[in-house]
N, CA, C and O atoms as a Tinker XYZ file with bonds, in Angstrom:
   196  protein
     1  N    -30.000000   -1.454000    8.111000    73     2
     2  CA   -28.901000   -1.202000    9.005000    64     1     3
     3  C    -28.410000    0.212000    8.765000    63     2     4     5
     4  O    -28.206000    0.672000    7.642000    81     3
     5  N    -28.238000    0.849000    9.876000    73     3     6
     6  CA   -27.734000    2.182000    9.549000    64     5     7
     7  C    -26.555000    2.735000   10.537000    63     6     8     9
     8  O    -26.498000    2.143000   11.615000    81     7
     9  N    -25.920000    3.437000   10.399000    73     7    10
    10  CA   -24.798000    4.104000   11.126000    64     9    11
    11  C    -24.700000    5.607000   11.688000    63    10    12    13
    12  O    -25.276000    6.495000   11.061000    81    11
    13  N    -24.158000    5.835000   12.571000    73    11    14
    14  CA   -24.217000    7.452000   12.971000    64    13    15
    15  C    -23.254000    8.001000   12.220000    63    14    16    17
    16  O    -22.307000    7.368000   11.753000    81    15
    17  N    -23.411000    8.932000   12.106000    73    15    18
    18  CA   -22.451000   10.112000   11.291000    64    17    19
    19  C    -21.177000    9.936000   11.524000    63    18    20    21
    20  O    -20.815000   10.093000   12.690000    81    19
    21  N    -20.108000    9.547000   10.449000    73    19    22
    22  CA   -18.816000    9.124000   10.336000    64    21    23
    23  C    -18.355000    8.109000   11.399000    63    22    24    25
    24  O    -17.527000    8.274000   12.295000    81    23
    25  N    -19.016000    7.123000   11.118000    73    23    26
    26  CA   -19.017000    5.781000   11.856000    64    25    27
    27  C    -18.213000    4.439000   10.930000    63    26    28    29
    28  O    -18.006000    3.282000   11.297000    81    27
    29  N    -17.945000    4.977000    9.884000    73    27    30
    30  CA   -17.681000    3.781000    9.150000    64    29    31
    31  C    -16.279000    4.181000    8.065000    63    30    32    33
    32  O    -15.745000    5.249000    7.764000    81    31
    33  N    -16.052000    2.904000    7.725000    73    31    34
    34  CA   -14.920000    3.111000    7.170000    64    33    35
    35  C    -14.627000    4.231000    5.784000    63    34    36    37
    36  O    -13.604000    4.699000    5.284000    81    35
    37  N    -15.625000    4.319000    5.588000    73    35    38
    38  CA   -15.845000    5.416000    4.392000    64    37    39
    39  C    -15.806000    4.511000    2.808000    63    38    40    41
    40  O    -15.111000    3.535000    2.526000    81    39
    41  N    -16.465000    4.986000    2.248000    73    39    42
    42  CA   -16.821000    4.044000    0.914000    64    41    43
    43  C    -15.468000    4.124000   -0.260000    63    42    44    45
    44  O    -15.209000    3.260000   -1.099000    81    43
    45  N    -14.711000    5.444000   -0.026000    73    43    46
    46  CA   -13.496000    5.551000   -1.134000    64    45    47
    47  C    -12.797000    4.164000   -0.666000    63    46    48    49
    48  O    -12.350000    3.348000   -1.472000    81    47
    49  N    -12.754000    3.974000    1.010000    73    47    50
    50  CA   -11.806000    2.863000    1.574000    64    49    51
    51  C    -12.585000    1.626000    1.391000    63    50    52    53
    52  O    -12.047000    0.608000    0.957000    81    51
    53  N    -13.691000    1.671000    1.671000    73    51    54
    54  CA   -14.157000   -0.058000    0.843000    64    53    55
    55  C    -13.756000   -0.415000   -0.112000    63    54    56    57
    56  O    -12.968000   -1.351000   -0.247000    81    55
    57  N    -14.569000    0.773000   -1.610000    73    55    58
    58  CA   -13.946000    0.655000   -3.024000    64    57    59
    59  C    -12.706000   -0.165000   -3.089000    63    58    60    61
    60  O    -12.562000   -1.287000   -3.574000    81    59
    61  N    -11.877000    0.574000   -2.534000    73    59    62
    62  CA   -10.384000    0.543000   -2.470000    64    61    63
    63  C     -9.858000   -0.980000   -2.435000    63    62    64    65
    64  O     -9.213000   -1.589000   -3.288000    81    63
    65  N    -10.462000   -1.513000   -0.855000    73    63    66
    66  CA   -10.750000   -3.028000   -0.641000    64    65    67
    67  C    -10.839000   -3.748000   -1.665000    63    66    68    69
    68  O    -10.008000   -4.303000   -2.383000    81    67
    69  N    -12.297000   -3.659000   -1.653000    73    67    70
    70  CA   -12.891000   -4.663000   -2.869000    64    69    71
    71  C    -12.565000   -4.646000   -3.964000    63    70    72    73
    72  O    -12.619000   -5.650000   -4.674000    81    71
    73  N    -12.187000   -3.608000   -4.329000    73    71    74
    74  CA   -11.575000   -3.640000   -5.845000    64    73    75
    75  C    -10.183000   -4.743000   -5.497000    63    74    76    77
    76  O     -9.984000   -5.806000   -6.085000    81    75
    77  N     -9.578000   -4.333000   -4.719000    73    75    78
    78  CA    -8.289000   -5.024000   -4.372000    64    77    79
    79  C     -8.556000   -6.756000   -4.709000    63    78    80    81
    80  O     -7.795000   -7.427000   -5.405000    81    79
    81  N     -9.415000   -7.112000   -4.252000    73    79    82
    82  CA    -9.636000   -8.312000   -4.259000    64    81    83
    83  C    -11.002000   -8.737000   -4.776000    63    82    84    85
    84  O    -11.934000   -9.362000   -4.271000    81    83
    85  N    -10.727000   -8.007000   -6.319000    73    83    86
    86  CA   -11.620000   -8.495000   -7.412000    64    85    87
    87  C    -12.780000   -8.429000   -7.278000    63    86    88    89
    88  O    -13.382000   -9.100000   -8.117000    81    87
    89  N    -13.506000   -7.815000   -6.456000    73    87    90
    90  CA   -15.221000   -7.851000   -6.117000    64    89    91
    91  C    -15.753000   -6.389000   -7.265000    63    90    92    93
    92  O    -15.080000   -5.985000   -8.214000    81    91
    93  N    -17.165000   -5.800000   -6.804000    73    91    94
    94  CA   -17.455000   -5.126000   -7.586000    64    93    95
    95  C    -18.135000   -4.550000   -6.101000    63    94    96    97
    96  O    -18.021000   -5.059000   -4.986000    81    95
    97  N    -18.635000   -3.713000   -6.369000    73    95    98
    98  CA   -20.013000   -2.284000   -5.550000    64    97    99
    99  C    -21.243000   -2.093000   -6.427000    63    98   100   101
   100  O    -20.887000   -1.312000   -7.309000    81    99
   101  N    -21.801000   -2.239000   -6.509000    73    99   102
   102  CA   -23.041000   -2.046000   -7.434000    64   101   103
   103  C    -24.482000   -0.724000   -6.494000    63   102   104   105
   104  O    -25.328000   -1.054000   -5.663000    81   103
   105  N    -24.299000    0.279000   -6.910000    73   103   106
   106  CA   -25.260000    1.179000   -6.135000    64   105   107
   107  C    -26.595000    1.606000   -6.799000    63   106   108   109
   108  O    -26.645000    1.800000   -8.013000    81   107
   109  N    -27.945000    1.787000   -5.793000    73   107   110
   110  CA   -29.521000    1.920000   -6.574000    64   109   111
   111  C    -29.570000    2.860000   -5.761000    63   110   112   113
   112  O    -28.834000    2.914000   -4.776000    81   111
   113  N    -30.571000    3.866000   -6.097000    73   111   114
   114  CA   -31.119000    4.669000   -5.021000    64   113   115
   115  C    -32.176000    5.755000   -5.503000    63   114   116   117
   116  O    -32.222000    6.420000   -6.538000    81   115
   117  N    -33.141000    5.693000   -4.217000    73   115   118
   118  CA   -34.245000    6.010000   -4.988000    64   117   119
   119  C    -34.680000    7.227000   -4.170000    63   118   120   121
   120  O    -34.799000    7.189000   -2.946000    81   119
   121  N    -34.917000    8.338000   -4.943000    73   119   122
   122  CA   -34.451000    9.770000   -3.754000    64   121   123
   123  C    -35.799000    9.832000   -2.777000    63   122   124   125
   124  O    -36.996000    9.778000   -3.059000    81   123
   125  N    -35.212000    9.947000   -1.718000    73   123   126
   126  CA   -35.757000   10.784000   -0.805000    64   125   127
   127  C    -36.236000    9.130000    0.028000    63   126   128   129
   128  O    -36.870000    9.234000    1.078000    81   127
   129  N    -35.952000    7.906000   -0.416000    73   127   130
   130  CA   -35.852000    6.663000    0.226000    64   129   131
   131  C    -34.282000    5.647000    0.430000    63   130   132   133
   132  O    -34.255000    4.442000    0.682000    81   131
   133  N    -33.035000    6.598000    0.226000    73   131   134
   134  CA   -31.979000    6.273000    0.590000    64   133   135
   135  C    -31.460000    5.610000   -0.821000    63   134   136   137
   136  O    -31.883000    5.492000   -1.971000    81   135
   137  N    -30.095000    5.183000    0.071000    73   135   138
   138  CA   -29.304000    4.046000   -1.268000    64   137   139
   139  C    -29.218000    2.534000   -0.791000    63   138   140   141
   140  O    -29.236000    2.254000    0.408000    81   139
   141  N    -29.137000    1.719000   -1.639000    73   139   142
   142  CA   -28.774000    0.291000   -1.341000    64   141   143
   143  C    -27.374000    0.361000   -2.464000    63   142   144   145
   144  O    -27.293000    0.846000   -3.592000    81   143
   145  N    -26.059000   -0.552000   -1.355000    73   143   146
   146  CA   -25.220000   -0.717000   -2.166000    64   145   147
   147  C    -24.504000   -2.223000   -2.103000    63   146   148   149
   148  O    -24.166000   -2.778000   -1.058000    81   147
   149  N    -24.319000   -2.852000   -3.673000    73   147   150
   150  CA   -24.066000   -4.249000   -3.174000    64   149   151
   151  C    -22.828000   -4.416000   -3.540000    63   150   152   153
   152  O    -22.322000   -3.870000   -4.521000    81   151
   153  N    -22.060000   -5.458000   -2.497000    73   151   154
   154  CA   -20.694000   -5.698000   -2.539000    64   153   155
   155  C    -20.897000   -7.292000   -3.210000    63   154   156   157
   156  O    -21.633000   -8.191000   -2.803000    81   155
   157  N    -20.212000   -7.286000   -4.073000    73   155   158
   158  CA   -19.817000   -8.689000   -4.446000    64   157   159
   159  C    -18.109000   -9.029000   -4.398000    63   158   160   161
   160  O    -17.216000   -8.246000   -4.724000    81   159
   161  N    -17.978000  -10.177000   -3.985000    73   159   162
   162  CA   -16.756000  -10.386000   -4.186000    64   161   163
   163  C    -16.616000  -11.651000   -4.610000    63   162   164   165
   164  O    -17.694000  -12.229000   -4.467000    81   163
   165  N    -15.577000  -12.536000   -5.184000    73   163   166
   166  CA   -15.265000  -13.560000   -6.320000    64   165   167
   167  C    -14.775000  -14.626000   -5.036000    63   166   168   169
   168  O    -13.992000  -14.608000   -4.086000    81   167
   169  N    -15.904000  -15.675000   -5.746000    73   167   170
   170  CA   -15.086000  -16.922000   -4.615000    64   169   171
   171  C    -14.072000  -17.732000   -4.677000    63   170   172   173
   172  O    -13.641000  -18.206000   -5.728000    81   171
   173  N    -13.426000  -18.042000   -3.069000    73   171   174
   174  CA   -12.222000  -18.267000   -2.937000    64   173   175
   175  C    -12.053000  -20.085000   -3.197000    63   174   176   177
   176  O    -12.555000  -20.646000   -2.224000    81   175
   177  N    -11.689000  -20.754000   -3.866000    73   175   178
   178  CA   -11.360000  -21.553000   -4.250000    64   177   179
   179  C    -11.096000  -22.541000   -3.139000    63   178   180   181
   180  O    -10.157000  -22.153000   -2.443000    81   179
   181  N    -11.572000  -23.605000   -2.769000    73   179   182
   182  CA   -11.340000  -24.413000   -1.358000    64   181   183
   183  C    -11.417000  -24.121000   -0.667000    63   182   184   185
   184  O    -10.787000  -24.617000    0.268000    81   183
   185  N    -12.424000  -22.832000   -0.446000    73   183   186
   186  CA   -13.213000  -21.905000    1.006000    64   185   187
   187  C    -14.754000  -21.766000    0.809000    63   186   188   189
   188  O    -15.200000  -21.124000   -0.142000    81   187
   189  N    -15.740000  -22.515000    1.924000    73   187   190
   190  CA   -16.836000  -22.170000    1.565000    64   189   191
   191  C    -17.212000  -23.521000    1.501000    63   190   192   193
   192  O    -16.533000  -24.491000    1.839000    81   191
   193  N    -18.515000  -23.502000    0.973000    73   191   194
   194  CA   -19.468000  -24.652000    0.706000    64   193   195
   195  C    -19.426000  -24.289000   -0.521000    63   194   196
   196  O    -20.075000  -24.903000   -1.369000    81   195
């Protein structure tokens, strides 16, 4: 999945998010074949399967 140039919320403002509500970002990247970045976040207690 990819985005056009300043299409997105910007990653300081995800961080920001997810940190907010206990998750983590975890980033790989392998040059000159991009980055993968993973969002985890902590599950919500009587939400979900």
């Amino acid at each position: 999945w990819q985005t056009g140039r300043n299409s997105g919320l910007g990653l300081s403002l995800v961080w920001d998010i997810v940190r907010e509500h206990g998750g983590a970002i975890e980033a790989a990247s392998d040059p000159g074949d991009g980055a993968t970045l993973t969002v985890t976040l902590p599950d919500i207690p009587g939400h979900g399967e």
